[in-house]
N, C-alpha and C positions, 0 to 999 in steps of 0.2 A: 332367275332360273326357277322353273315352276317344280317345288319337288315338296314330296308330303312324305310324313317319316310315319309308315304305315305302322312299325312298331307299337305306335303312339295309340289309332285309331284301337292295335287288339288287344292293349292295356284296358282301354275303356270300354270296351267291352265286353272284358272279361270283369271289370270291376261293376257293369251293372248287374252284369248274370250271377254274382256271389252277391249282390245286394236283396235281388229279389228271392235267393236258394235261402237267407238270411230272415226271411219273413217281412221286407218292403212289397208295400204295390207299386211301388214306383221309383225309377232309379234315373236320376241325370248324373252324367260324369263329363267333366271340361278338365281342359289342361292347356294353360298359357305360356307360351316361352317368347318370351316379350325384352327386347334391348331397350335402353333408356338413356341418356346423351343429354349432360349441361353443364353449359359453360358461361361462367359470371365474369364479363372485363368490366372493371374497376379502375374508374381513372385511368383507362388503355393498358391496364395491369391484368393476369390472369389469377382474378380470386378463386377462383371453382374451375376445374376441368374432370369430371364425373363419367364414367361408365358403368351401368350398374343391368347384371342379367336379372330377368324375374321368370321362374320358371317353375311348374308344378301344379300339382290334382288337386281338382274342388271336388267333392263327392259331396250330392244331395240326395239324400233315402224320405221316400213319405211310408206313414203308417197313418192310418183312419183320418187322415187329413192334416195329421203334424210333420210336419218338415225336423229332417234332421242332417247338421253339417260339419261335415270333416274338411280337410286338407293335409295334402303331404306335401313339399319340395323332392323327396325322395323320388326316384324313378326307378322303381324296385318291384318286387310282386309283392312281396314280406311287405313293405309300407304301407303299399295301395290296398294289401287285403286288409292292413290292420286301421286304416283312414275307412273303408266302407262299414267295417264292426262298427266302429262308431259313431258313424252316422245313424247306421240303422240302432242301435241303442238309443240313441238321444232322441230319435223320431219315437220309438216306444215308450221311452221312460216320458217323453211330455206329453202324449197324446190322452191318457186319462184328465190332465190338470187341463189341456189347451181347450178354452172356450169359443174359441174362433179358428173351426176350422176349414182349412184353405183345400178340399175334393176340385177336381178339372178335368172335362172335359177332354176322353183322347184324338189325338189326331192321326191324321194319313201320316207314314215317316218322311223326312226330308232328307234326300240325297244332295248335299251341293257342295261345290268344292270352289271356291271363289279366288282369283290368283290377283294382288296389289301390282297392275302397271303405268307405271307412271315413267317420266322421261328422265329424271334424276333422281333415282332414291337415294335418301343416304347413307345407306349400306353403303355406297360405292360412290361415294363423296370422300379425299380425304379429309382430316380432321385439320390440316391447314388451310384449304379453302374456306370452310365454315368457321373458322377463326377471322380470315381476312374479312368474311363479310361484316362483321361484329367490327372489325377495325374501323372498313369505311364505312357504317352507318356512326360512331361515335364522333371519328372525324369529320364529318359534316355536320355536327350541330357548330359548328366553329365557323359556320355560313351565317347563322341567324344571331348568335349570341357570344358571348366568351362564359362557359358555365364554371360554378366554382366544385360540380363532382359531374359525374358522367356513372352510365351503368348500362352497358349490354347484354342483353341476354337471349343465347340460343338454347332451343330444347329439342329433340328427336325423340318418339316414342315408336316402334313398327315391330314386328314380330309375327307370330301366327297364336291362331286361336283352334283347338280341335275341342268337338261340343259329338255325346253320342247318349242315347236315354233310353227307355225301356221300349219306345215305341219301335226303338232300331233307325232312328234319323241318324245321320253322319254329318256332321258337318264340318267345313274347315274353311276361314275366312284371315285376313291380314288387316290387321289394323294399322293407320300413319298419321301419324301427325309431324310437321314441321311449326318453328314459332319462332321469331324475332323481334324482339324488343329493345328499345335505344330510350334512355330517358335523360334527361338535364335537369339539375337544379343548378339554381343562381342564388345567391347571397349579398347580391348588392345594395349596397347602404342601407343593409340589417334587413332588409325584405326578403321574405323565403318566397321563390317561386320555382313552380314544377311541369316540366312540359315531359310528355312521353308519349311516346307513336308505335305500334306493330302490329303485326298481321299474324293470324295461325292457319293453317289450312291439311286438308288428307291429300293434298297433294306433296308431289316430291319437293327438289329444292329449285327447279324450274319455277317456282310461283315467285321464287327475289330475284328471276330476269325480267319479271314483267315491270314496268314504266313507275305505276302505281307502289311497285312494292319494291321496288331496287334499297336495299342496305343507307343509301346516300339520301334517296327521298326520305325514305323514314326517321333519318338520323337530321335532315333541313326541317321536317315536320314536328321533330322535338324539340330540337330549337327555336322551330318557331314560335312557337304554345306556350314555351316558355318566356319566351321575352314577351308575349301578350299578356303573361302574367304578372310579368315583373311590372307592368305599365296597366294593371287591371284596376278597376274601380270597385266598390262594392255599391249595390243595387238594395234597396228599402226592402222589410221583408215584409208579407202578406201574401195576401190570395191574387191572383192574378191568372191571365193568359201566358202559355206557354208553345215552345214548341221543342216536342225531344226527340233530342237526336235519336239513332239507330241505336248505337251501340247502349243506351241508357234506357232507350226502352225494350230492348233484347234483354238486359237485366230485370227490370221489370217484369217483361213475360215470365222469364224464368220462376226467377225470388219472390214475386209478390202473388202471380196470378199459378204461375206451372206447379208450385207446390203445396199449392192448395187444392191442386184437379190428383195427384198423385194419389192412387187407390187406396194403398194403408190406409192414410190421414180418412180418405173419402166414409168408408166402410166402419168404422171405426166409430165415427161420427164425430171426428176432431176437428175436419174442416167445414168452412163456411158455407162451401159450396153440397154440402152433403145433401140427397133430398132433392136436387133442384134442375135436374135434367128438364131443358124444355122452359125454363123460365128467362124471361129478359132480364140481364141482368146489365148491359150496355148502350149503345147509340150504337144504328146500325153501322155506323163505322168501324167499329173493334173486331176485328176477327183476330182469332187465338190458333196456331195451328203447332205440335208437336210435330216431327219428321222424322227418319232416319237415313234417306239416303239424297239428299239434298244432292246434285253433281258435284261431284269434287271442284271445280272452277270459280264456285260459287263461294269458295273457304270453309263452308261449312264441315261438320264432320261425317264421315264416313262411316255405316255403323249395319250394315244388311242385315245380322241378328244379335239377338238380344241374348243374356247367360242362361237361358232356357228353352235357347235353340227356335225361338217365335221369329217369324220372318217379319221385319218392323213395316211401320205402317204410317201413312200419313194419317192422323188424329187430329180431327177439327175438335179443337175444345171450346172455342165460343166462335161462332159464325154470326155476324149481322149483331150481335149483343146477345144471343140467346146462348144459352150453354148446353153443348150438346152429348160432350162427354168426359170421361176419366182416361188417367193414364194407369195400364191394367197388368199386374201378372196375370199367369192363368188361375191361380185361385181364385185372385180378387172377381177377374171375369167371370168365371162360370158362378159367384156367388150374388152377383152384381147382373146376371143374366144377358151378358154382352160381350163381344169378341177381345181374348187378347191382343193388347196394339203392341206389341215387343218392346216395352218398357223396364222387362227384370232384367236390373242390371249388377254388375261386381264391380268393384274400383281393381279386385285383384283376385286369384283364384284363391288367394288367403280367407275371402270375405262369401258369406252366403249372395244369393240375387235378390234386390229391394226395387220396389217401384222405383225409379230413376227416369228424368228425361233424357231426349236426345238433343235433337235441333228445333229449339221452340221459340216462336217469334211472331209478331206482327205480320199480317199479312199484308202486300202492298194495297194503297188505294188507285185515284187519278191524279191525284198534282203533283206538278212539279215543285222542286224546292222554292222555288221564284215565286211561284203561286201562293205555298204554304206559307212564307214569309210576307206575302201581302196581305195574305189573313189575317195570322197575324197580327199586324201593323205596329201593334205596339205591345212590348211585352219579351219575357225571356225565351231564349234558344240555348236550352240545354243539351249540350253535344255527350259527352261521356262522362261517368261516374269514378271514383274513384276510394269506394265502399260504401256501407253502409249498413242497416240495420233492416230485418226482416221480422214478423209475427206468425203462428198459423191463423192470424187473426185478420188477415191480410191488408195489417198496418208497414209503412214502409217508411226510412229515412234515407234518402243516398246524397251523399256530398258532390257535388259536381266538381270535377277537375278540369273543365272546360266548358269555360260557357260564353255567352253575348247577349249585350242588352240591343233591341230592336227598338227604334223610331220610324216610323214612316212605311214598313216594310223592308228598310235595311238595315244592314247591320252598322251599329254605331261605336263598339267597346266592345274590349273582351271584361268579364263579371270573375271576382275573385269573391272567396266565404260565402258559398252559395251551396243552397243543397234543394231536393226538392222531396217534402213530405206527405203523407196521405194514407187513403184505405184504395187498395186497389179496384176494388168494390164501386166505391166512388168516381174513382179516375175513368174507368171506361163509359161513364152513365154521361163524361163531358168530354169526350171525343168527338170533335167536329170536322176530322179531313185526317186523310193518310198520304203519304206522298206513293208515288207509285215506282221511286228507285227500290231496290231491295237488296242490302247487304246484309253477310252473315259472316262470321268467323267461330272456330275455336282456338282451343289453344291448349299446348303442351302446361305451361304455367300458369296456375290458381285452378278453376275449374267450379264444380258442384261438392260439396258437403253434405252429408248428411249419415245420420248414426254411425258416425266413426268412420264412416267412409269417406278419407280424401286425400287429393283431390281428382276426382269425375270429371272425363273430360266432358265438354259438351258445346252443341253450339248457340249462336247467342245474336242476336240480332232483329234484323226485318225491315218496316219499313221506320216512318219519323211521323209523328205523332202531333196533330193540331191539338190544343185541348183549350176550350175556355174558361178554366178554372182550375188553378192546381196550389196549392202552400207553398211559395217560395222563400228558403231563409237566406236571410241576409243579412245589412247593418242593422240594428235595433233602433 
């Protein structure tokens, strides 16, 4: 049902107009009432069954270019006026000390009222369906293996978002995310192995009838992974030819390459990339693109605007190997002399807006996976990660949780104690082919980090990555 609680909109607007009577030039006021849903089976047990509302005022006041921020939970007037006092306070009391300050450019206002429809949301799911599916994806890893633990997990985030600022923009959008996760380990004859499969998507819960994503598939996918690893080899370590998967190099963009273009670091002059607009820093293979409204079909996230009301933007950040640009608030842009791309983001209306990605990834190339593996020919196929270590230095460590060693251009074994290291810097200057599938996900569970803010949802993916040279660790 399409219904907006106008109450909401003339809270905030009356909370910019006591911002600005207060001596701000500039006032944003959001306010999120957001549900939250998850549920942990444990050994087909219910460890966690969680509801949790998030609801309540961010107030951001600027004075001569310092930003200053409150929050209430309160939905009161007495709150909301005593959350804008201090905003505006904190923007004055730091504006003498702040040496970096963040002035922007004003805009036209934005009227938009954006309504979430999808075919199954789960609002209107009950809470035993979404349990069974948890059932039958665990019970199917009992197709591929006999595991000695099991672990499913559903998450639900959706709610509404209302954003209104001094310019008099209104806005009101619905965020969604759905996410399923089924993992296996095994313990057979003292060997640990670990297999896990899921999908995240801003789609409803329509996206676990599709073939690919059914509960059962994903739960014969963890099992499968898992006995490949139970029966895995370890591979010699050094430099070598590689090929990575989607989802490892969707981390990659993010962790090694996307938070190094992120404006703070940029402006600041903390990142590598500072200074270097316009310089090759790849093989014209590498393109780097930030997004925000990818289709929902695509599993990506859903995300029209940013916590500063910016209407988001597709941001090529390396095109052909050159670097083209940053991911921007409106300070950093107008100080950076270039448009914001709707990148200021909050984890929660708790949190101020920080430079944050959305959906950043690899751009497809032309091969097929068949092709890319006869490239190839010989060498590892890194399919997904399963952590690892980041720099603003844009050094990387990520352990692979799934991988294959190639002979001939096929696959010969699956690869256990393997991980793949480098300067991301490096990696794209040895980019020799992109495949031209292009998958993306997020997800309800883990996300983006960064200064205390977590976890960001975000999306993560693209295409699969030829490279002929990358640090593969392995046996010694």
């Amino acid at each position: 049902m399409k219904t907006i609680d106008e109450d909401i909109f003339d809270l905030l607007h009356k909370a910019v107009n006591k911002g600005l009577e207060l001596g701000a030039n500039f006032v944003e006021a959001r306010y999120d009432d957001m549900s939250l849903m998850t549920v942990n089976l444990l050994n087909e047990r219910i460890r966690e069954a969680s509801t949790k509302l998030r609801k309540g005022f961010g107030i951001m006041a600027y004075f001569d270019g310092s930003p200053g921020f409150s929050f209430t939970p309160e939905r009161n007037w007495e709150s909301i006026h005593t959350t804008v006092e201090n905003a505006v306070k904190i923007a004055k009391a730091t504006a003498p000390r702040n040496k970096v300050k963040m002035e922007f450019e004003r805009q036209k206002p934005i009227v938009d009222k954006q309504f979430t429809e999808v075919k199954k949301h789960p609002k209107n799911v009950e809470f035993d369906e979404k349990l069974s599916m948890l059932k039958r994806g665990v019970k199917a890893i009992e197709e591929k293996i006999q595991p000695s633990s099991t672990t499913g997990l559903y998450g639900e985030l959706f709610g509404d978002k209302y954003f209104v600022n001094s310019e008099e923009s209104e806005i009101f959008w619905q965020p969604l995310i759905v996410d399923l996760r089924i993992q296996a380990i095994s313990m057979a004859e003292g060997k640990r192995a670990n297999g896990i499969d899921g999908v995240g998507s801003s789609l409803g819960l329509e996206l676990f009838d599709k073939e690919e994503y059914l509960p059962e598939t994903i739960g014969s996918n963890a099992g499968k992974y898992c006995k490949e690893q139970s029966e895995a080899k370890s591979i010699k370590a050094g430099k070598q030819k590689a090929l990575i998967g989607w989802r490892l190099g969707g981390v990659l963009a993010h962790e090694s390459f996307g938070h190094l273009s992120e404006s703070d670091f940029v402006v600041t002059g903390m990142s590598p990339l500072s200074d270097k607009i316009g310089e090759v820093l790849g093989t014209e293979m590498a393109t780097i693109i930030d997004e925000g409204t990818i289709p929902r079909e695509t599993n990506g996230l859903w995300l029209p605007y940013d916590d500063q009301g910016i209407k988001t933007d597709k941001t090529v950040l390396l095109e052909k190997g050159i670097l083209k640009g940053y991911l921007h608030n409106r300070g950093t842009a107008k100080k950076m002399n270039a448009e914001p791309t709707g990148n200021s983001r909050a984890i929660t209306f708790m949190y101020p807006p920080i430079p944050r990605m959305k959906n950043t990834y690899f751009a497809p190339g032309d091969l097929s996976l068949e092709e890319a593996l006869e490239q190839l020919k010989d060498g590892f196929y890194a399919v997904s990660s399963s952590g690892g270590q980041v720099g603003l230095d844009g050094n990387f460590l990520f352990n692979c949780n799934r991988g294959y060693w190639v002979e001939n251009g096929e696959i010969k074994y699956a690869v256990r104690d393997s991980s793949l290291s480098g300067n991301i810097l490096e990696l794209i200057k040895h980019v020799q082919g992109v495949t031209k599938d292009f998958n993306i996900m997020t997800g309800y569970f883990g996300g983006c980090g960064k200064s205390g803010q977590f976890p960001l949802p975000v999306g993560l993916g693209g295409a699969e990555l030829l490279v002929d040279e990358v640090l593969v660790g392995g046996a010694k």
